[in-house]
C-alpha positions as CSV (number, residue, x, y, z in Angstrom):
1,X,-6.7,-1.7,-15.9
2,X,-8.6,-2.3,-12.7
3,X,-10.5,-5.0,-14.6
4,X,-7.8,-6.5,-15.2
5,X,-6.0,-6.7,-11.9
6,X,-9.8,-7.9,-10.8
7,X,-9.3,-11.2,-13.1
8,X,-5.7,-12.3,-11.9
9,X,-6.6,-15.7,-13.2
10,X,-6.5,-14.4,-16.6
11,X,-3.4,-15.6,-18.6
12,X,-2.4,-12.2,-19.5
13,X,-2.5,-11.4,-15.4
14,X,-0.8,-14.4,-14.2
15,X,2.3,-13.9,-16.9
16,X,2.8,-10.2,-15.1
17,X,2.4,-11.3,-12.0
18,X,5.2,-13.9,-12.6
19,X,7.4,-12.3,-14.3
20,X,7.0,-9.5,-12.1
21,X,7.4,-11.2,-8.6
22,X,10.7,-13.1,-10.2
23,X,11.7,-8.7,-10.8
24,X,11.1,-7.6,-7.4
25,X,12.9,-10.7,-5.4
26,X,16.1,-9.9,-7.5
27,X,16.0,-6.0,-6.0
28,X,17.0,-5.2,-2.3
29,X,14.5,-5.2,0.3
30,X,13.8,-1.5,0.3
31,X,14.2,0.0,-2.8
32,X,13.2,2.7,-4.7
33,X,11.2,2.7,-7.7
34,X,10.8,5.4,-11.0
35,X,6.9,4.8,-11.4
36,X,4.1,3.3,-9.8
37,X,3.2,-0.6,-10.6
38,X,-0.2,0.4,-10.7
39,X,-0.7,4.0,-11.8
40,X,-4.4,4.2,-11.6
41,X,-4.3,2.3,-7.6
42,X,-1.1,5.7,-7.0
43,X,-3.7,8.1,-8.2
44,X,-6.9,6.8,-6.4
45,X,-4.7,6.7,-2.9
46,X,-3.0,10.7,-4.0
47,X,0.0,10.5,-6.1
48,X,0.7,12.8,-8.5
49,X,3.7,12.2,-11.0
50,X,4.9,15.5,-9.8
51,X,8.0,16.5,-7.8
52,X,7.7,15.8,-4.1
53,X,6.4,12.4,-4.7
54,X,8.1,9.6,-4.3
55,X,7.6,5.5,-4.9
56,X,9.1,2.7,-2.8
57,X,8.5,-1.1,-2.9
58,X,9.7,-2.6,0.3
59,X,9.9,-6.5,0.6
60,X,8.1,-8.1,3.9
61,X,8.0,-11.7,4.8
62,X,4.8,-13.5,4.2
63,X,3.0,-15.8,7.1
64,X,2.8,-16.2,11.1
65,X,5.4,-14.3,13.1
66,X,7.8,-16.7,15.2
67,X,9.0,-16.0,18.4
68,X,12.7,-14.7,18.8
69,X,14.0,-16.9,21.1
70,X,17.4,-19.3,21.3
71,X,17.3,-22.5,19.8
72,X,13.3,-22.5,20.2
73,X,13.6,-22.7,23.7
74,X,11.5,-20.9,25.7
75,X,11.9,-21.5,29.4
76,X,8.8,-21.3,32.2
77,X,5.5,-22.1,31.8
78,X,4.2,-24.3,29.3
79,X,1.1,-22.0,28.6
80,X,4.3,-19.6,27.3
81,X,6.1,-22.1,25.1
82,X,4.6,-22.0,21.8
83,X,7.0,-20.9,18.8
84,X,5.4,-21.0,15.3
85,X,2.6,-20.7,15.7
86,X,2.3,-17.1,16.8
87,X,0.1,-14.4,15.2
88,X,1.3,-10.6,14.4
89,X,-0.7,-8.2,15.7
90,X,0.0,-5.6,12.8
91,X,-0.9,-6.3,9.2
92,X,2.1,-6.9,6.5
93,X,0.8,-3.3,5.2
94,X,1.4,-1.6,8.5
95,X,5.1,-3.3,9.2
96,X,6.0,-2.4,5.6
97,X,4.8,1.2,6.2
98,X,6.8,1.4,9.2
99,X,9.9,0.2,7.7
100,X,9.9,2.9,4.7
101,X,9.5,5.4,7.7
102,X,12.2,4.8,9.2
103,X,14.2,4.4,6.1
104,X,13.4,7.8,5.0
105,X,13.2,10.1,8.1
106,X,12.5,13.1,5.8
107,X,9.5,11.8,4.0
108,X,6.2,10.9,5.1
109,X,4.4,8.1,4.0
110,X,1.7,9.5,1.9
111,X,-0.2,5.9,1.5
112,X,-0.1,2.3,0.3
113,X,-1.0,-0.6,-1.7
């Protein structure tokens, strides 16, 4: 199975990835899910299909981070005025990890892929 997630060119890859990306965009943003997508990724990080352990897939939007301001107007120096083109300072990983924390106050977040 790793092999094959290491060729993700392959047809047989691509057709899962499709038609599991088309899946995961029809479910809510943080959801929880009855089994790992990747069992053999789970067990390498620590899960165990045991109770006590628990899956979620959280949905986190791709690309730069832009600026929250009104209407794109930012007012003071022009040094301070860029929008777009911003850069997050956290990974996707991190702000997805974050999100599932706060989500579920009771659980810890054990690790991710």
């Amino acid at each position: 199975m790793q092999e094959l997630y290491r060729k993700k060119q392959s047809d047989s890859m691509r057709f899962l990835l499709r038609i599991r990306c088309w899946q995961y965009r029809q479910l809510s943003t943080v959801h929880r899910a009855s089994r790992p997508s990747r069992p053999e990724k789970a067990r390498r990080l620590g899960y165990k299909a045991k109770q006590g352990f628990v899956i979620y897939r959280i949905r986190v939007r791709r690309g730069g981070r832009k600026k929250p301001v009104a209407k794109g107007q930012v007012y003071g120096k022009p040094s301070n005025c860029g929008i777009n083109s911003l850069k997050n300072q956290r990974s996707l990983q991190a702000i997805a990890e974050e999100r599932v924390g706060r989500k579920c106050k009771a659980l810890r977040v054990l690790n991710t892929y």
